[in-house]
VEXRO-401596 format. One record per residue (C-alpha): x, y, z; residue in one letter. Coordinates in nm, 3 decimals. Example, Ala and Ser with C-alpha at 12.3 -4.5 7.8 and 13.67 -1.06 7.14 Angstrom:
// residues 2
+---------+---------+---------+------+
|       u |       v |       w | type |
+---------+---------+---------+------+
|   1.230 |  -0.450 |   0.780 |    a |
|   1.367 |  -0.106 |   0.714 |    s |
+---------+---------+---------+------+
// end
This chain:
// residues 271
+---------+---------+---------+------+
|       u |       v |       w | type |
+---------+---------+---------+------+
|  20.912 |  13.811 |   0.292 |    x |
|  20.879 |  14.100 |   0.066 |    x |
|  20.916 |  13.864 |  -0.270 |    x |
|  20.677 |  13.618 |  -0.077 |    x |
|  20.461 |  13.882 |  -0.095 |    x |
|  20.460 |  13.931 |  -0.435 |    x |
|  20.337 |  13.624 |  -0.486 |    x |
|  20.034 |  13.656 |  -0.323 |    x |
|  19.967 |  13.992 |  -0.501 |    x |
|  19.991 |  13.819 |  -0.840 |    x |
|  19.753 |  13.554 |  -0.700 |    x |
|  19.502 |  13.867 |  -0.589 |    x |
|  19.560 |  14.048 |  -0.911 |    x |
|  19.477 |  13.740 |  -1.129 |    x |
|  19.183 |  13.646 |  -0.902 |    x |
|  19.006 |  13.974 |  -0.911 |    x |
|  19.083 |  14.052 |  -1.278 |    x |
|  19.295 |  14.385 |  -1.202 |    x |
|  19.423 |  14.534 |  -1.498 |    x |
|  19.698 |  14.466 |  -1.631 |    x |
|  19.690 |  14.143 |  -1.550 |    x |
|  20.074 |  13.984 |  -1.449 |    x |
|  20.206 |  13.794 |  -1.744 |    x |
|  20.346 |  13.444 |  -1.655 |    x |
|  20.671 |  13.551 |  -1.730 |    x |
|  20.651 |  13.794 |  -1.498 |    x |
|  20.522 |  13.531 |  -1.252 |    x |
|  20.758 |  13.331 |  -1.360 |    x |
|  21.058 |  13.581 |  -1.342 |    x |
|  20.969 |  13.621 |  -1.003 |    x |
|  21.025 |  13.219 |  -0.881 |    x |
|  21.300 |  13.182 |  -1.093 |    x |
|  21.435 |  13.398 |  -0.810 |    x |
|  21.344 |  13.219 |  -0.512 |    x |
|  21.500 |  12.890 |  -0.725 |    x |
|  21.811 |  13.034 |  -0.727 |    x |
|  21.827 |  13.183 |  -0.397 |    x |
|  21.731 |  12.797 |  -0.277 |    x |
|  22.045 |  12.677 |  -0.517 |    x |
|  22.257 |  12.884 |  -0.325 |    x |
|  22.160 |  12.844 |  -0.023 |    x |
|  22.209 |  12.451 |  -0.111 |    x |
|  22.587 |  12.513 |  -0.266 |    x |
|  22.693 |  12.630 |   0.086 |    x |
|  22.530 |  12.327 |   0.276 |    x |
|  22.838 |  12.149 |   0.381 |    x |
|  22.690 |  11.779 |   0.381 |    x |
|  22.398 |  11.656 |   0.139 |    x |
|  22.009 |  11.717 |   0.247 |    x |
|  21.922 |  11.441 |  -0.011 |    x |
|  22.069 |  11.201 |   0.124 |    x |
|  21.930 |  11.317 |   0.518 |    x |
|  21.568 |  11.407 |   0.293 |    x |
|  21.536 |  11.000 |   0.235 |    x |
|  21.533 |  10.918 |   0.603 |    x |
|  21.241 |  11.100 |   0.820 |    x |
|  21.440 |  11.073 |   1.154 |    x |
|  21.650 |  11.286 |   1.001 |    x |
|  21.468 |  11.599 |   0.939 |    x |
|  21.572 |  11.757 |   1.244 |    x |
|  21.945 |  11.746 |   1.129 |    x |
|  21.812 |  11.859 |   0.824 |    x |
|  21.668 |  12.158 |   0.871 |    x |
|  21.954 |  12.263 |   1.076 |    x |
|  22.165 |  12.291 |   0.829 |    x |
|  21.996 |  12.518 |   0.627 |    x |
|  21.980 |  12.922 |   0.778 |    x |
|  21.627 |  13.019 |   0.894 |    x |
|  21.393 |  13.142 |   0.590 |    x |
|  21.016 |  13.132 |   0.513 |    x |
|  21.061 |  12.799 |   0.320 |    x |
|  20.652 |  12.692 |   0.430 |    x |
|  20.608 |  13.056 |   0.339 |    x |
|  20.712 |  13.004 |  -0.021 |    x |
|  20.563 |  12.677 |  -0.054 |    x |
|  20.167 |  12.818 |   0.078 |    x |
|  20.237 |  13.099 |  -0.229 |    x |
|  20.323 |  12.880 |  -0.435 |    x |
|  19.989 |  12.661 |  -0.400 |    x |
|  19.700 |  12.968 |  -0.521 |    x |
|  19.943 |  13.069 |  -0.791 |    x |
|  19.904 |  12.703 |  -0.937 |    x |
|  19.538 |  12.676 |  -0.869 |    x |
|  19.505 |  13.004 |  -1.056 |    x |
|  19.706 |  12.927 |  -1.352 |    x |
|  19.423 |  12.898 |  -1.597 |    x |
|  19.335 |  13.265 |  -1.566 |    x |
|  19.694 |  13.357 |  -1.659 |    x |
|  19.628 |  13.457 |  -2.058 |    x |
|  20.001 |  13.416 |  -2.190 |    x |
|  20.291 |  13.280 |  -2.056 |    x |
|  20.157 |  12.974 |  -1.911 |    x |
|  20.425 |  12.716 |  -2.047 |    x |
|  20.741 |  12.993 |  -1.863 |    x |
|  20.506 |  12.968 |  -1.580 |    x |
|  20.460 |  12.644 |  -1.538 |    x |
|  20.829 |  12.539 |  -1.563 |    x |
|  20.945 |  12.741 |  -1.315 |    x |
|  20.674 |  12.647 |  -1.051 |    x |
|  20.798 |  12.296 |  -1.123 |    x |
|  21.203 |  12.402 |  -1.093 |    x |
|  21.089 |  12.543 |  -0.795 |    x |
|  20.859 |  12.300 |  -0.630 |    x |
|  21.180 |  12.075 |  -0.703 |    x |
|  21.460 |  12.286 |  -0.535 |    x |
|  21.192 |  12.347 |  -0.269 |    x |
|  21.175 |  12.004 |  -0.138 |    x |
|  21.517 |  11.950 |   0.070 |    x |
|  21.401 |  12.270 |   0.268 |    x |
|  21.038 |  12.161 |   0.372 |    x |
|  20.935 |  12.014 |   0.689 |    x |
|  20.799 |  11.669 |   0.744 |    x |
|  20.422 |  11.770 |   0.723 |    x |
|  20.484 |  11.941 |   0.426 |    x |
|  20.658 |  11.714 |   0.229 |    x |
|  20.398 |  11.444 |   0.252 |    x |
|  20.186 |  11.669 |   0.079 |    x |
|  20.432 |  11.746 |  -0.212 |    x |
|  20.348 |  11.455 |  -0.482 |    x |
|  20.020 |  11.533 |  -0.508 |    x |
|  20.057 |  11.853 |  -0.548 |    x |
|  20.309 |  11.817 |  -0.800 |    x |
|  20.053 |  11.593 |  -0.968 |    x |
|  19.757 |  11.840 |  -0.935 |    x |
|  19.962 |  12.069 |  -1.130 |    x |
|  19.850 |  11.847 |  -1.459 |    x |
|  19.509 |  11.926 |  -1.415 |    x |
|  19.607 |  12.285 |  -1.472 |    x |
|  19.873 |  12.325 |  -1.689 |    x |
|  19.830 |  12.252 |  -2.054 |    x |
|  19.937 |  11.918 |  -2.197 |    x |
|  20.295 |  12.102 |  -2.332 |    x |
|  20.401 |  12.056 |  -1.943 |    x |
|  20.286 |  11.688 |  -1.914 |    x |
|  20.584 |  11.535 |  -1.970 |    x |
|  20.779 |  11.797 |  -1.712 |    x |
|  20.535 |  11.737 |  -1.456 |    x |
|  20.587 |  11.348 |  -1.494 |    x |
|  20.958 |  11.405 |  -1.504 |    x |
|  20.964 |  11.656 |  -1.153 |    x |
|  20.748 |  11.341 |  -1.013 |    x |
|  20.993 |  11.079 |  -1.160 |    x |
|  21.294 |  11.251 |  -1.108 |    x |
|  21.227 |  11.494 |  -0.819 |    x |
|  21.018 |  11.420 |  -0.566 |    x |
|  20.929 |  11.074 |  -0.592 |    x |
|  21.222 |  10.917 |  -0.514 |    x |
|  21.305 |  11.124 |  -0.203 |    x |
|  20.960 |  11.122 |  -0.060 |    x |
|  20.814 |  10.771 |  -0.106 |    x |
|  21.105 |  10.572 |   0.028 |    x |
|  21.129 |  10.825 |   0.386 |    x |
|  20.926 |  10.571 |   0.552 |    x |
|  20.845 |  10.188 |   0.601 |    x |
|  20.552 |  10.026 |   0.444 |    x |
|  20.366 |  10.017 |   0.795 |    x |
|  20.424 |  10.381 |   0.920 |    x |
|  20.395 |  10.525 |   0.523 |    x |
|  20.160 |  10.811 |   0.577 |    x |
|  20.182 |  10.910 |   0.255 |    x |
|  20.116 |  10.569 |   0.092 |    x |
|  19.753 |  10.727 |   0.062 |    x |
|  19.870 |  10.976 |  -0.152 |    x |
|  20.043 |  10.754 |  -0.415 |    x |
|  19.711 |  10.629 |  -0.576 |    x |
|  19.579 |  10.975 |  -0.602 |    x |
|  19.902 |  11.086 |  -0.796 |    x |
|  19.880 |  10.811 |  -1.021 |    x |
|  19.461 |  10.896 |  -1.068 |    x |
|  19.594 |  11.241 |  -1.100 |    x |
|  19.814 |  11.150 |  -1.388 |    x |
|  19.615 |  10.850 |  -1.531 |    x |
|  19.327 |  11.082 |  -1.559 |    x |
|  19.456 |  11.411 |  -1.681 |    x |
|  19.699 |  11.236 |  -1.919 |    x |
|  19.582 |  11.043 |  -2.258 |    x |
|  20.019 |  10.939 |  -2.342 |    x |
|  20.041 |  10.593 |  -2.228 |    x |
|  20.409 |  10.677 |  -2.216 |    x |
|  20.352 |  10.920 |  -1.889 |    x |
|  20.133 |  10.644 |  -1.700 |    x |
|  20.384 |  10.376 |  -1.802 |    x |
|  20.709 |  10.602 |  -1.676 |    x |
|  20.512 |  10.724 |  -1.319 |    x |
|  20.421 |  10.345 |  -1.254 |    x |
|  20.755 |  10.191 |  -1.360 |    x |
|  20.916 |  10.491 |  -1.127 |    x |
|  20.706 |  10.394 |  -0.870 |    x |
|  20.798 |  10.006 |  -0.888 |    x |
|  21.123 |  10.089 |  -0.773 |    x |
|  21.068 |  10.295 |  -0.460 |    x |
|  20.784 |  10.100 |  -0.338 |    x |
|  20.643 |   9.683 |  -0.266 |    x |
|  20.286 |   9.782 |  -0.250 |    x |
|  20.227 |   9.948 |  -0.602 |    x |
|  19.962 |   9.692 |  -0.671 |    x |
|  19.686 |   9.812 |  -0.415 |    x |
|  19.766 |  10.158 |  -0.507 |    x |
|  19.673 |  10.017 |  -0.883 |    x |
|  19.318 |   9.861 |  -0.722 |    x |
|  19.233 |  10.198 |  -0.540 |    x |
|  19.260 |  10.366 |  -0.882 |    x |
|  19.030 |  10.080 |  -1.081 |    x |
|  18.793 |  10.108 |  -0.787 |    x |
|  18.763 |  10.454 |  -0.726 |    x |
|  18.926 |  10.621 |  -1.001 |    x |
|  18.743 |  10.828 |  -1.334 |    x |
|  18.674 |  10.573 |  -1.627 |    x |
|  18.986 |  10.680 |  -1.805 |    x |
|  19.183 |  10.663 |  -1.490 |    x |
|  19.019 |  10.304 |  -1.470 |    x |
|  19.056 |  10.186 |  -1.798 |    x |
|  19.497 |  10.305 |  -1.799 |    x |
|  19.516 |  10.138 |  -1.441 |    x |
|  19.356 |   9.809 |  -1.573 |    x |
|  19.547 |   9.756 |  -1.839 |    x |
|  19.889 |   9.833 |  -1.693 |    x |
|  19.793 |   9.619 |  -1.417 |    x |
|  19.738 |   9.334 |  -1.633 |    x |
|  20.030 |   9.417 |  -1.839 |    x |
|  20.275 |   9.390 |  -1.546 |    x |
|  20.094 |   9.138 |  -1.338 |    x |
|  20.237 |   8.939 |  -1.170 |    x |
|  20.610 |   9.024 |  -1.159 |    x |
|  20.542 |   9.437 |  -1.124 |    x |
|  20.942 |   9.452 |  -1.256 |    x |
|  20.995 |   9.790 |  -1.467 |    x |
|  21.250 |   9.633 |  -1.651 |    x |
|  21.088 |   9.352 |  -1.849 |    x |
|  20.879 |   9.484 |  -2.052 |    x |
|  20.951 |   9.713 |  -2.410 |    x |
|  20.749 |  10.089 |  -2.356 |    x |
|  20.699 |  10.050 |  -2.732 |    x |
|  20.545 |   9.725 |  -2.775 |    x |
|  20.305 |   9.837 |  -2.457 |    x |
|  20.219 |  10.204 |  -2.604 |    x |
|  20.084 |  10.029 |  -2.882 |    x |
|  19.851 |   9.770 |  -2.689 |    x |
|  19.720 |  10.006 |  -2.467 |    x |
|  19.593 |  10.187 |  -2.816 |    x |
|  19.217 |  10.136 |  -2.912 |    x |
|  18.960 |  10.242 |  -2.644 |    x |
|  18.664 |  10.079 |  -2.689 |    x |
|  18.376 |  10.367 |  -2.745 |    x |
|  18.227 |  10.463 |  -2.375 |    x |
|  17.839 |  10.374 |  -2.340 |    x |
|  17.601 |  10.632 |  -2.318 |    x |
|  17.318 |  10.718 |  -2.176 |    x |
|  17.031 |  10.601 |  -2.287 |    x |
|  16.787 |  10.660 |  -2.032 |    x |
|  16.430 |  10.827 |  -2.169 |    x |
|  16.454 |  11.092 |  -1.928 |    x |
|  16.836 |  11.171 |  -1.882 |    x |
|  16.885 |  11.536 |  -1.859 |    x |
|  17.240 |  11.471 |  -1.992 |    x |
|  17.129 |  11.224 |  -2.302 |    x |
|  17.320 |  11.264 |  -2.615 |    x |
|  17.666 |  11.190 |  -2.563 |    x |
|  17.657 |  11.233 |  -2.221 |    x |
|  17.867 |  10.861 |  -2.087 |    x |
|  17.649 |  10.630 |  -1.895 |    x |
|  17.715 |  10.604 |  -1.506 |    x |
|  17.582 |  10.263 |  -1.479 |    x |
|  17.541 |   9.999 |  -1.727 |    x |
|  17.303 |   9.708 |  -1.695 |    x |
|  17.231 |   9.399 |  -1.943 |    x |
|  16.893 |   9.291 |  -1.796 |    x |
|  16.638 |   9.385 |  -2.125 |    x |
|  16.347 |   9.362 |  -1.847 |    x |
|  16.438 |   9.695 |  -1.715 |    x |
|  16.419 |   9.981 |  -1.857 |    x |
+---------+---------+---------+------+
// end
């Protein structure tokens, strides 16, 4: 509770701009901790919590295996701390890799409410962090929570299905390597039928370049959706070459110049 704690101070201190500000290696330093106390605790666990973690019925078994700590606690610090990361002046890259070490240890002690909510927060995390950590926080998705979050429930009763579409926005959006949005889709292929609405919900609601990476992957893969047909090269180099964005070029626009155009219309009769 104490080191929990801590946490939040750090979050204060950064926040209010008390002097000296924490370093985020000294952020850092401090989760590194709680990573390896989670490790630990894991090494004594005498049957695997992955393998319970990718079934939601058994959460209850789950948790009981584990002795009773503030894991929510940890994982409410952890959320300011990430939100606040662009005020933290040096030390952002130690930072960020351990808040994604930890987010990934984190996950086999979390309830069920909780770990719904895990993706996209892993996701958010690239809307913070600078691009250095872009391909860690597509690998912690790919590799960490992904796979033992999406497949805990049936298409029908899949909560979190909502969430999948943000992450890839999230990542589409934030991102401008084709290689990331190629790796989270083809990752996300293979854990779930569906992917293709999740696509649609990004081209229809999603930020023009979330749009424009969702489009073209979704006519690239359409209609098999298989991850393993296609060369990552060959595609890398197809998606290249965004056309220019229009403008605006409305008389009045307080944001004319080079300001992109929210709507575009053909008709020459309007003006």
């Amino acid at each position: 509770t104490v080191k929990i704690r801590s946490l939040y101070d750090y979050h204060l201190r950064l926040m209010h701009g008390v002097m000296p500000p924490p370093s985020g290696v000294d952020i850092a330093n401090t989760i590194k901790y709680f990573s390896q106390t989670l490790l630990t605790v894991l090494k004594d666990v005498p049957s695997s919590p992955l393998e319970l973690l990718k079934d939601s019925e058994n959460d209850s078994a789950r948790m009981s295996l584990f002795p009773n700590l503030d894991y929510k606690g940890l994982y409410n610090s952890l959320i300011p701390l990430i939100e606040t990361a662009p005020l933290i002046q040096n030390g952002i890259n130690a930072f960020g890799l351990a808040v994604l070490q930890c987010l990934g240890c984190l996950l086999p002690f979390l309830e069920t409410e909780t770990i719904d909510y895990l993706p996209y927060l892993t996701a958010s995390c690239i809307a913070v962090f600078p691009s250095t950590l872009h391909q860690e926080i597509v690998n912690t998705l790919c590799f960490y929570v992904l796979p033992f979050t999406v497949t805990r429930y049936t298409e029908r009763e899949y909560e979190i299905t909502q969430s999948v579409s943000a992450v890839i926005m999230m990542i589409f959006n934030h991102s401008s390597n084709p290689a990331h949005h190629c790796q989270l889709l083809e990752c996300l292929m293979t854990l779930k039928q569906s992917i293709l609405k999740d696509l649609l919900c990004v081209i229809a609601y999603g930020t023009s370049t979330a749009r424009s990476s969702a489009a073209k992957l979704l006519f690239y893969y359409w209609p098999a959706f298989d991850p393993n047909l296609f060369d990552r090269k060959g595609l890398i180099c197809k998606l290249g070459g965004d056309p220019a964005p229009f403008v605006c070029q409305r008389d009045m626009c307080s944001n004319a110049g080079n300001a992109e155009a929210a709507k575009v219309c053909y008709d020459h009769c309007i003006v």
